[in-house]
C-alpha positions as CSV (number, residue, x, y, z in Angstrom):
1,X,14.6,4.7,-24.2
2,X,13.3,1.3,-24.2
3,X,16.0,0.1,-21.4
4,X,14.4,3.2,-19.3
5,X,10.7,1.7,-20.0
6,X,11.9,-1.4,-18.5
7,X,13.6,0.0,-15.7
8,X,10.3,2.2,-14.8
9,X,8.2,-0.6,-15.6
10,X,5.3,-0.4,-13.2
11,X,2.1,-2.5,-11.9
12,X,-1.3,-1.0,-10.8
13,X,-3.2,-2.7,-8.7
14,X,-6.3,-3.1,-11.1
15,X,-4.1,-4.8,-13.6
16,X,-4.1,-8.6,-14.2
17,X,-1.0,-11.1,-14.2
18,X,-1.8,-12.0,-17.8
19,X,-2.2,-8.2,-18.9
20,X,1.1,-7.4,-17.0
21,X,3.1,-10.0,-18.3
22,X,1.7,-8.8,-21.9
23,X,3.2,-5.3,-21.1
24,X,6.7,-7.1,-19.9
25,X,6.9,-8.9,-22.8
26,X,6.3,-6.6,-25.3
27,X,9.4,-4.6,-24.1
28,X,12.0,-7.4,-23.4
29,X,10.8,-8.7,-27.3
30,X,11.8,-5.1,-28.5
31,X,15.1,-5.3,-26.1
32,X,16.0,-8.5,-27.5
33,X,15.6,-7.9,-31.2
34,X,17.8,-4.8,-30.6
35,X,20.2,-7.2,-29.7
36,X,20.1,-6.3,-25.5
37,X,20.2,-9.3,-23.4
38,X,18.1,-9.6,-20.3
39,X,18.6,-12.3,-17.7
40,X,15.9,-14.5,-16.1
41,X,16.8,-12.6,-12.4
42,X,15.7,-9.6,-14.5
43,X,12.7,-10.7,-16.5
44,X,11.6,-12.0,-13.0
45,X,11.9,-8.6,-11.5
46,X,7.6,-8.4,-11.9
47,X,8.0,-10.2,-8.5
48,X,9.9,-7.1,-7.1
49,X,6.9,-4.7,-8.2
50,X,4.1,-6.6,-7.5
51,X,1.2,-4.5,-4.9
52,X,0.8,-4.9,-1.6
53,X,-2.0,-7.2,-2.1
54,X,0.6,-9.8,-3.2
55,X,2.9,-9.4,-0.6
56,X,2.1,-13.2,1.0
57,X,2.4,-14.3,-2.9
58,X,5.5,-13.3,-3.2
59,X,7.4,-13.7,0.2
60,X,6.3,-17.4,-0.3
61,X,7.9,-17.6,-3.5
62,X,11.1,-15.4,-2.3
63,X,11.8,-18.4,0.2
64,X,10.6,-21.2,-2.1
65,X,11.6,-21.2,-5.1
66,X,14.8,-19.7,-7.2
67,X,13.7,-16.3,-9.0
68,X,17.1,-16.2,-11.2
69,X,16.3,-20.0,-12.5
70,X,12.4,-19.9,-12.8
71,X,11.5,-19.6,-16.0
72,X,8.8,-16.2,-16.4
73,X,6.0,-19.2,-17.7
74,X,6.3,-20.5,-14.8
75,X,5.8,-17.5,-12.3
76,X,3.0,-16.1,-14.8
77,X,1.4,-19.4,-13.8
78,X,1.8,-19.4,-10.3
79,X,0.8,-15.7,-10.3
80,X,-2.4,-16.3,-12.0
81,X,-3.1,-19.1,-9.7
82,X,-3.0,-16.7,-7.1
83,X,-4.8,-14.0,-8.6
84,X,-7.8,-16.6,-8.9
85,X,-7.5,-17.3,-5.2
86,X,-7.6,-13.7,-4.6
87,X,-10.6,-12.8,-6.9
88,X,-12.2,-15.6,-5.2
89,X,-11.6,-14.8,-1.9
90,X,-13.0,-10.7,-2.4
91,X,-16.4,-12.2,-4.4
92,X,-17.0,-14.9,-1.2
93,X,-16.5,-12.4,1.5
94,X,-18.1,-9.6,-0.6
95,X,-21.1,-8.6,1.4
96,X,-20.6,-11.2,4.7
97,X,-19.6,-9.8,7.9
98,X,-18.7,-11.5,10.7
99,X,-20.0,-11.2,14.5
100,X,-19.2,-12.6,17.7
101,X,-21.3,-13.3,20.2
102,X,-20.2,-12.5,23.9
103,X,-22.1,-13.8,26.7
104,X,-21.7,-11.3,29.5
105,X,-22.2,-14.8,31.9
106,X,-18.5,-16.2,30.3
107,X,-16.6,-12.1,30.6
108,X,-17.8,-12.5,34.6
109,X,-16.2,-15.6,34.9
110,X,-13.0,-15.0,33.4
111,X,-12.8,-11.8,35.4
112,X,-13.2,-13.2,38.9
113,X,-11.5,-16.1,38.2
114,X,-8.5,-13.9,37.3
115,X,-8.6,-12.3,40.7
């Protein structure tokens, strides 16, 4: 039962690193003191599941770093550092929009100068 929680173990995308990991944990401690072992590659796996929104996150790590050595403090800490960037990122461009300005003088002269 507990082996299938971990195998269906899942993230929503309103869930933090820290709460995540909490989740994780809880599990693999129950695993563990039922005397199953888990390897780092697995305990890792969080990377696999992560949402779309951490896609960058986690390619960069893919080609960076070893997932089957890194210890799981270590990605929580990296994750969370991204999660901050992320949260940080939404409340700055909450509200903002961006225009450009065209100047119909510059669109003529790029047209007849591509004639």
């Amino acid at each position: 039962m507990l082996k299938h929680q971990y195998e269906m173990f899942a993230i929503k995308d309103h869930e933090s690193i820290q709460y995540i990991v909490s989740r994780l944990q809880v599990i693999l401690n129950i695993l563990r003191s039922l005397g199953s072992t888990v390897s780092q590659y697995e305990i890792n796996k969080i990377i696999r599941i992560l949402p779309a929104k951490w896609r960058a996150q986690e390619t960069a790590l893919r080609t960076s770093k070893d997932l089957e050595a890194m210890p799981l403090e270590e990605l929580v800490g990296i994750l969370t550092i991204y999660e901050q960037v992320i949260k940080n990122d939404a409340g700055s461009t909450k509200g903002k929009s961006l225009a450009l300005k065209s100047s119909q003088k510059n669109v003529k002269n790029v047209s007849s100068k591509a004639l």
